[in-house]
C-alpha positions as CSV (number, residue, x, y, z in Angstrom):
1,X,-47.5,-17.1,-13.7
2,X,-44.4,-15.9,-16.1
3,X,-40.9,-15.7,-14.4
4,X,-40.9,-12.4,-13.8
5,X,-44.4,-12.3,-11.7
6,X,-42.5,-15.5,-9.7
7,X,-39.5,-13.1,-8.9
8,X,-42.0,-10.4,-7.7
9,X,-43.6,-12.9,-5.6
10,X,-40.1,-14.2,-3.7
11,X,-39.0,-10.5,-3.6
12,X,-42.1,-10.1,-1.8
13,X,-42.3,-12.9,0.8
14,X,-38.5,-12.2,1.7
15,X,-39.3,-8.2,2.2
16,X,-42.2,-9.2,4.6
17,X,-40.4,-12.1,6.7
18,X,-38.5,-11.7,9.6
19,X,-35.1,-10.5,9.8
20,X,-32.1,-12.9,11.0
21,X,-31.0,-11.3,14.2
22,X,-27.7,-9.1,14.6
23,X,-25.5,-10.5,16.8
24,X,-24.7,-8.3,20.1
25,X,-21.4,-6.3,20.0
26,X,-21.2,-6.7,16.1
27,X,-20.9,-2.8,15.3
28,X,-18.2,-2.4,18.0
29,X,-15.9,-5.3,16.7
30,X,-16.7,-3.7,13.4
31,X,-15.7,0.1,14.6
32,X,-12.5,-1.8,16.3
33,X,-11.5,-3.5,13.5
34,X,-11.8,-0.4,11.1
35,X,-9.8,1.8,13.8
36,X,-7.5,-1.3,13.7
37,X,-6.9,-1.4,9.4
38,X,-6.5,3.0,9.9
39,X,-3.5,2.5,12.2
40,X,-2.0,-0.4,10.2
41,X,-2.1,1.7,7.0
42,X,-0.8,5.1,9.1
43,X,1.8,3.2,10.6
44,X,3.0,1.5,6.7
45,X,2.3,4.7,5.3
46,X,4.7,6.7,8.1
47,X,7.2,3.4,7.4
48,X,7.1,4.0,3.7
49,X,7.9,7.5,3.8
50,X,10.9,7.2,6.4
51,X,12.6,4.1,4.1
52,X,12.1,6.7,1.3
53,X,13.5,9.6,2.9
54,X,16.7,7.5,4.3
55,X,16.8,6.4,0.6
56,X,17.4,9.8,-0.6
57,X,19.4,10.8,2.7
58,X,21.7,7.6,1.7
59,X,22.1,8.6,-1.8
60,X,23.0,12.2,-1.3
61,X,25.5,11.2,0.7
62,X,26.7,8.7,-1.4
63,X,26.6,11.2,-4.4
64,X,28.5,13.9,-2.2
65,X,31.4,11.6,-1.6
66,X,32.1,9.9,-4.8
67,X,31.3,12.5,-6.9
68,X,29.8,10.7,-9.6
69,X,30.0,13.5,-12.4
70,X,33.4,14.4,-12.1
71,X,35.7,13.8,-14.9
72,X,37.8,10.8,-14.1
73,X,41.7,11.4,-15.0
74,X,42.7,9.9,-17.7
75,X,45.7,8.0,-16.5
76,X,44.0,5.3,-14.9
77,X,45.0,3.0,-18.2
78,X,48.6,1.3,-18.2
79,X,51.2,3.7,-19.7
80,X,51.7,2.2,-23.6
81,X,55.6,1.4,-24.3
82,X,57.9,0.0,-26.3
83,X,55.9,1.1,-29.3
């Protein structure tokens, strides 16, 4: 008997023994868990979105009040004397 006519044989006795029994409640606590990981990633989702809209919120504002692009006037450097 060659390897592969050995792995036909153990593929075989495993298809035709019995089964390992499913413990009771086992596709509930999976469908709860599942509804569980949807909320968590709604609610990180919904978070993520709100810290990236106050983000943009903050920096408009901050843009609106110090004007970033505006030319700067030009005395702002001590006056030269005594050259």
């Amino acid at each position: 008997m060659n390897s592969y006519e050995r792995d036909h044989e153990a593929v075989r006795r495993l298809l035709v023994s019995c089964r390992p029994a499913v413990p009771p409640g086992l596709a509930a606590r999976a469908a709860g868990r599942g509804r569980r990981l949807l909320r968590v990633r709604r609610t990180l989702r919904a978070l993520g979105w709100a810290l990236l809209a106050a983000a943009v919120v903050a920096f408009c504002v901050w843009a609106a009040l110090t004007e970033p692009w505006a030319v700067h006037p030009h005395d702002t450097a001590p006056p030269l004397e005594g050259w």
